[in-house]
Z-matrix of the N, CA and C atoms (Angstrom, degrees):
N
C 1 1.433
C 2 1.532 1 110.52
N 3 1.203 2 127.01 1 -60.13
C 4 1.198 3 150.86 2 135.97
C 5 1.799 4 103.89 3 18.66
N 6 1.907 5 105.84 4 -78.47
C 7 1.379 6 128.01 5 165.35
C 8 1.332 7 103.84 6 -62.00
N 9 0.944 8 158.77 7 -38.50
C 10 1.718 9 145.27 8 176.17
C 11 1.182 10 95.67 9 -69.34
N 12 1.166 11 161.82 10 -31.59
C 13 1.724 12 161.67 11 -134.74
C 14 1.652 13 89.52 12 -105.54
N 15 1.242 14 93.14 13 -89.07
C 16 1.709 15 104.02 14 175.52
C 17 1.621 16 123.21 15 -50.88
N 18 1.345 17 117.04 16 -18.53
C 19 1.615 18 102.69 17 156.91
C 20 1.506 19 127.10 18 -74.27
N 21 1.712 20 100.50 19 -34.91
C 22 1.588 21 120.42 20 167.69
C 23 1.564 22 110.05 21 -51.37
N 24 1.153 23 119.24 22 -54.29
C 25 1.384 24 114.06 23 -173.96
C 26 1.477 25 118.36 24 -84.98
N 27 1.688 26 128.26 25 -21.05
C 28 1.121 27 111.79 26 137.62
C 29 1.763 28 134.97 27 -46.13
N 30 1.031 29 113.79 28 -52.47
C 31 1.975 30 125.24 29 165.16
C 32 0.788 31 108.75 30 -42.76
N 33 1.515 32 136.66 31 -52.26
C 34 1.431 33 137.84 32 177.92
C 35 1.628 34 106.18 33 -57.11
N 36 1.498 35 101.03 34 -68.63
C 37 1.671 36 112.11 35 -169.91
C 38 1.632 37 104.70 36 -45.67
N 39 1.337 38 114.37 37 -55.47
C 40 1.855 39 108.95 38 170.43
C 41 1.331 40 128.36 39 -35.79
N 42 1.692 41 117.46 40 -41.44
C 43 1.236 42 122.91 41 177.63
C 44 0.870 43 100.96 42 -83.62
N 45 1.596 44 168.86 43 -102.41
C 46 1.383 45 163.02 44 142.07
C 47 1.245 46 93.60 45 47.06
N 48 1.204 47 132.71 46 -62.60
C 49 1.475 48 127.80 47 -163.92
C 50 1.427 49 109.25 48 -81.22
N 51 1.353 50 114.00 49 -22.48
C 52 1.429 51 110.60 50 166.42
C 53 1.460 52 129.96 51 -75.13
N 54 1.376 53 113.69 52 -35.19
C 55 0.851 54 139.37 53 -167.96
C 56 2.043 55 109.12 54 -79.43
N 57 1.042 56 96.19 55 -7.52
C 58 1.996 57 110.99 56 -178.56
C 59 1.135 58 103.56 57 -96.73
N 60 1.539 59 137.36 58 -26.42
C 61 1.314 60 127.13 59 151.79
C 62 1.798 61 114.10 60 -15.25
N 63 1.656 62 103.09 61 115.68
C 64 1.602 63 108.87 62 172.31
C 65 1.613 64 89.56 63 -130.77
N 66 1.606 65 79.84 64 135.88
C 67 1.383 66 123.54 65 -178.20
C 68 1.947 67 106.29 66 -54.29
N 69 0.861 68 132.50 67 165.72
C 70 1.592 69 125.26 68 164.29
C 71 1.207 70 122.16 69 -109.11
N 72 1.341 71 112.19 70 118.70
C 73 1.411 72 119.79 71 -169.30
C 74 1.806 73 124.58 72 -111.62
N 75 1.583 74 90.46 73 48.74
C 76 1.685 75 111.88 74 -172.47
C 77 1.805 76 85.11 75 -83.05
N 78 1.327 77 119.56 76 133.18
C 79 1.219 78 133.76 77 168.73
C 80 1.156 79 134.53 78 -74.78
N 81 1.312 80 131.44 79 91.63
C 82 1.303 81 121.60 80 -158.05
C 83 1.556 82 115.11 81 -108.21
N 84 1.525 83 118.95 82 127.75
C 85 1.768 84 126.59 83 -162.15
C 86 1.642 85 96.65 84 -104.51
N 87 1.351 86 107.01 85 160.45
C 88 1.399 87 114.08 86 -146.16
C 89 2.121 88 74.67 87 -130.49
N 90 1.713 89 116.38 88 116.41
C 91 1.680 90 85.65 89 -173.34
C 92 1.816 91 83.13 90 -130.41
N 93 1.360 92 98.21 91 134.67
C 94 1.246 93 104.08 92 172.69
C 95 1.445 94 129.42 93 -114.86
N 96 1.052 95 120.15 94 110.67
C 97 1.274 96 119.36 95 -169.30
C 98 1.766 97 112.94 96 -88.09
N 99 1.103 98 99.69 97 144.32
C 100 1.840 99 92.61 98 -165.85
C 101 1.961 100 91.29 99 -136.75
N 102 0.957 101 127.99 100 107.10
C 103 1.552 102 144.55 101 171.45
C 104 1.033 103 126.92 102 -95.59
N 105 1.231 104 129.24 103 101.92
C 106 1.882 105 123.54 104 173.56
C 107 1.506 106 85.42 105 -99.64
N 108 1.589 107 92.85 106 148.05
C 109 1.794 108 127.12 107 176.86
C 110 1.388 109 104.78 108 -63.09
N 111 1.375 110 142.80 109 107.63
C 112 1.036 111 125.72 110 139.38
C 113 1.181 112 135.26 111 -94.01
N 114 1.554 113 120.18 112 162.85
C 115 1.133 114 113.68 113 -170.33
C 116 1.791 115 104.53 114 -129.11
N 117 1.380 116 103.05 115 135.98
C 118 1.935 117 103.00 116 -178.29
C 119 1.635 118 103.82 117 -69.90
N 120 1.698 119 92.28 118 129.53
C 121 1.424 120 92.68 119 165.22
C 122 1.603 121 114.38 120 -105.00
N 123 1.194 122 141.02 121 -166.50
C 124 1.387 123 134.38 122 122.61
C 125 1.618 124 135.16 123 -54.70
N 126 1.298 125 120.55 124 144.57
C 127 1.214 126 123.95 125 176.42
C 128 1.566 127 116.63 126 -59.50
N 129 1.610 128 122.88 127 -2.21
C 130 1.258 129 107.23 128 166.69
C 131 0.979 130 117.02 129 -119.81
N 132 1.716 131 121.64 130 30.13
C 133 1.565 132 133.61 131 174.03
C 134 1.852 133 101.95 132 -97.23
N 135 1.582 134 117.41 133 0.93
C 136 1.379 135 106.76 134 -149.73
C 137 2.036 136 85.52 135 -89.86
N 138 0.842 137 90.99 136 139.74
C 139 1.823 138 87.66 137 160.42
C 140 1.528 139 144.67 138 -54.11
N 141 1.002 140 120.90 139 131.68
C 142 1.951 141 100.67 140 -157.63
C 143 1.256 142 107.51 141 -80.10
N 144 1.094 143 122.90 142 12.62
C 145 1.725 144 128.70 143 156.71
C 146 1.456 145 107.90 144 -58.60
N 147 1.361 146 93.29 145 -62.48
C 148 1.585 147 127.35 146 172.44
C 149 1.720 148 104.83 147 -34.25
N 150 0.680 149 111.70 148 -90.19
C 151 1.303 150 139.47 149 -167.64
C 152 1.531 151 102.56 150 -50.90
N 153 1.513 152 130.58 151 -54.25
C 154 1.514 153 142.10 152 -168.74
C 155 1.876 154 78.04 153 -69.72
N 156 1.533 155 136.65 154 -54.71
C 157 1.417 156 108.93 155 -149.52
C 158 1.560 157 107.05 156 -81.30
N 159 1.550 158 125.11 157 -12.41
C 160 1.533 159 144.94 158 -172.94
C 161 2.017 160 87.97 159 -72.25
N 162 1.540 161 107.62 160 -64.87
C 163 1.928 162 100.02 161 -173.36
C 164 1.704 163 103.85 162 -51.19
N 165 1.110 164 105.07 163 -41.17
C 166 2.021 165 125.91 164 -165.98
C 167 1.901 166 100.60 165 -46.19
N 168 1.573 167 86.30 166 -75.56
C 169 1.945 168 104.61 167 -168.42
C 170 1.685 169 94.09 168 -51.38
N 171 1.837 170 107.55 169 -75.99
C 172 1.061 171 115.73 170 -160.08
C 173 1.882 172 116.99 171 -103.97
N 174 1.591 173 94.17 172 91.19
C 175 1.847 174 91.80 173 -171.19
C 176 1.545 175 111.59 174 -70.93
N 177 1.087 176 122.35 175 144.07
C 178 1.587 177 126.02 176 -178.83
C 179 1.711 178 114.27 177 82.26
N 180 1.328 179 113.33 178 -5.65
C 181 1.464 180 103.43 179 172.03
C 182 1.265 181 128.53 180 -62.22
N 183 1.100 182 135.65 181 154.51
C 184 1.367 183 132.46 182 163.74
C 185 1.317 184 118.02 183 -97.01
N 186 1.465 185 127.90 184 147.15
C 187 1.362 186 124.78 185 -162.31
C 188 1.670 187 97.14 186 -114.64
N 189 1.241 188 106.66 187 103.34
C 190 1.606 189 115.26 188 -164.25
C 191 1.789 190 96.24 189 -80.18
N 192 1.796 191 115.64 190 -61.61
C 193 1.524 192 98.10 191 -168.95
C 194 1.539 193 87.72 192 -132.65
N 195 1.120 194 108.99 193 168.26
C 196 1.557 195 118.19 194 166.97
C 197 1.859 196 114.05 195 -136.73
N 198 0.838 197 109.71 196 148.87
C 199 1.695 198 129.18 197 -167.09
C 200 1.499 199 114.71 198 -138.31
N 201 1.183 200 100.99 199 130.07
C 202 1.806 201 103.11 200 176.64
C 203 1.814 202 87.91 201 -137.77
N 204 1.630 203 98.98 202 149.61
C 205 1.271 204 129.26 203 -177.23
C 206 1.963 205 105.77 204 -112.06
N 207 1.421 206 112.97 205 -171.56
C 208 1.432 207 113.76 206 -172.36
C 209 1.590 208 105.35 207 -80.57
N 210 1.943 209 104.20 208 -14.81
C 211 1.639 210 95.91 209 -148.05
C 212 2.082 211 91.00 210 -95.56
N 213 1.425 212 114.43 211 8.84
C 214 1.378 213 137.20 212 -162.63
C 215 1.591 214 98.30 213 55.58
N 216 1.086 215 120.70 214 72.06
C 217 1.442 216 127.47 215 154.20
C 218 1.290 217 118.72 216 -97.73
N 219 1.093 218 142.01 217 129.29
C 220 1.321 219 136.21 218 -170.61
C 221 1.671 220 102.05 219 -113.86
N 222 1.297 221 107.55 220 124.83
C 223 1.254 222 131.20 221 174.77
C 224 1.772 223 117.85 222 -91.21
N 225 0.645 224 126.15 223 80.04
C 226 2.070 225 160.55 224 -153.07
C 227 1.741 226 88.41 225 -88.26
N 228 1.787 227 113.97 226 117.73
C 229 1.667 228 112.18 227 160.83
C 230 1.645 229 92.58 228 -124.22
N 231 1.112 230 129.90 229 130.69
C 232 1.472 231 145.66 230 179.86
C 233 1.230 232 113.44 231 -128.06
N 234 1.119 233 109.65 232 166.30
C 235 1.632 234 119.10 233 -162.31
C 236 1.819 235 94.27 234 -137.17
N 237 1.025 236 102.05 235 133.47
C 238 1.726 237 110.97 236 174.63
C 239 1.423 238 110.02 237 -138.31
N 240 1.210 239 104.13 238 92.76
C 241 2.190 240 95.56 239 178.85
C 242 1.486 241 91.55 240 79.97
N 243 1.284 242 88.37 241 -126.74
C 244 2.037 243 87.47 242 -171.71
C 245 1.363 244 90.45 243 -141.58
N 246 2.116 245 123.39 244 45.40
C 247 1.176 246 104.01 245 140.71
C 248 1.404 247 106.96 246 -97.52
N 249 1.415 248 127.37 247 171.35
C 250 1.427 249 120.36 248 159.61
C 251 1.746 250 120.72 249 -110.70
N 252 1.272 251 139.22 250 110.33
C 253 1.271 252 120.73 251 -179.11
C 254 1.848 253 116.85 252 -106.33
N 255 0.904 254 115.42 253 171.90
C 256 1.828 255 126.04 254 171.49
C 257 1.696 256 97.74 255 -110.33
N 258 1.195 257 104.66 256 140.91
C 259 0.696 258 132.69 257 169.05
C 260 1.928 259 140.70 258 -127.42
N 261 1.068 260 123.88 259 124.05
C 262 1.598 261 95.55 260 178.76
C 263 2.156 262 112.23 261 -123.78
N 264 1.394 263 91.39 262 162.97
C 265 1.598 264 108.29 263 174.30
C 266 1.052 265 110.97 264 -136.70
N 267 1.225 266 104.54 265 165.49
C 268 1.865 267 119.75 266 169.21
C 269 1.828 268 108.44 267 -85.28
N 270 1.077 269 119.85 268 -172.66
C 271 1.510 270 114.16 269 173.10
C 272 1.566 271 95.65 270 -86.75
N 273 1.481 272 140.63 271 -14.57
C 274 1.335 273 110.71 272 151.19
C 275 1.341 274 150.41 273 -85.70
N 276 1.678 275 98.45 274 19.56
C 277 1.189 276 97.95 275 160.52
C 278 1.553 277 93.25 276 100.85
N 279 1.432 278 147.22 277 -13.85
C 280 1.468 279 161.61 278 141.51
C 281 1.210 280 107.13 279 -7.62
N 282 1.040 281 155.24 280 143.50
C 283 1.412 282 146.94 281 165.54
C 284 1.773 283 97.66 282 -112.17
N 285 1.310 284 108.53 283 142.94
C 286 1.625 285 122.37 284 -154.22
C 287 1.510 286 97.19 285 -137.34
N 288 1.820 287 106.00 286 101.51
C 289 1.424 288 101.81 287 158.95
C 290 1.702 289 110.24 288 -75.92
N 291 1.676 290 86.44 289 152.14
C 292 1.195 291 100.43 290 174.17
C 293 1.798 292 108.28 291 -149.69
């Protein structure tokens, strides 16, 4: 009887121990970076679409650099006070979150 007791509670104790297996729950982020080429233009290559919706949105900014890509997106860095933001448009002058 003795041996039936102690085989039982070994069988048990094996599964128990199998059964405590924890899964790993290290978080893993998936980061994709997506880049179009731009290229710096001058401030009098930008389009006056461009340009009329940049005075329009943001009055008093300063237009520090400007950038155009292949797809004509214009990549806009401005200065307001002493924050600085980026900004982008289409060549009509659209303003494009991104």
């Amino acid at each position: 009887m003795k041996k039936l007791i102690l085989s039982a509670a070994i069988v048990l104790g094996g599964l128990s121990v199998n059964a405590a297996t924890v899964a790993s729950t290290e978080p893993t982020a998936k980061v994709i970076s997506v880049q179009d080429e731009y290229t710096e233009i001058g401030a009098d290559a930008l389009p006056a679409e461009v340009k009329a919706t940049l005075e329009k949105s943001f009055p008093g900014a300063k237009l520090e650099k400007a950038y155009k890509n292949e797809k004509n997106v214009y990549k806009l860095e401005i200065a307001h006070g002493d924050k600085k933001y980026t900004i982008f448009s289409d060549a009509s002058g659209n303003l494009i979150k991104k």
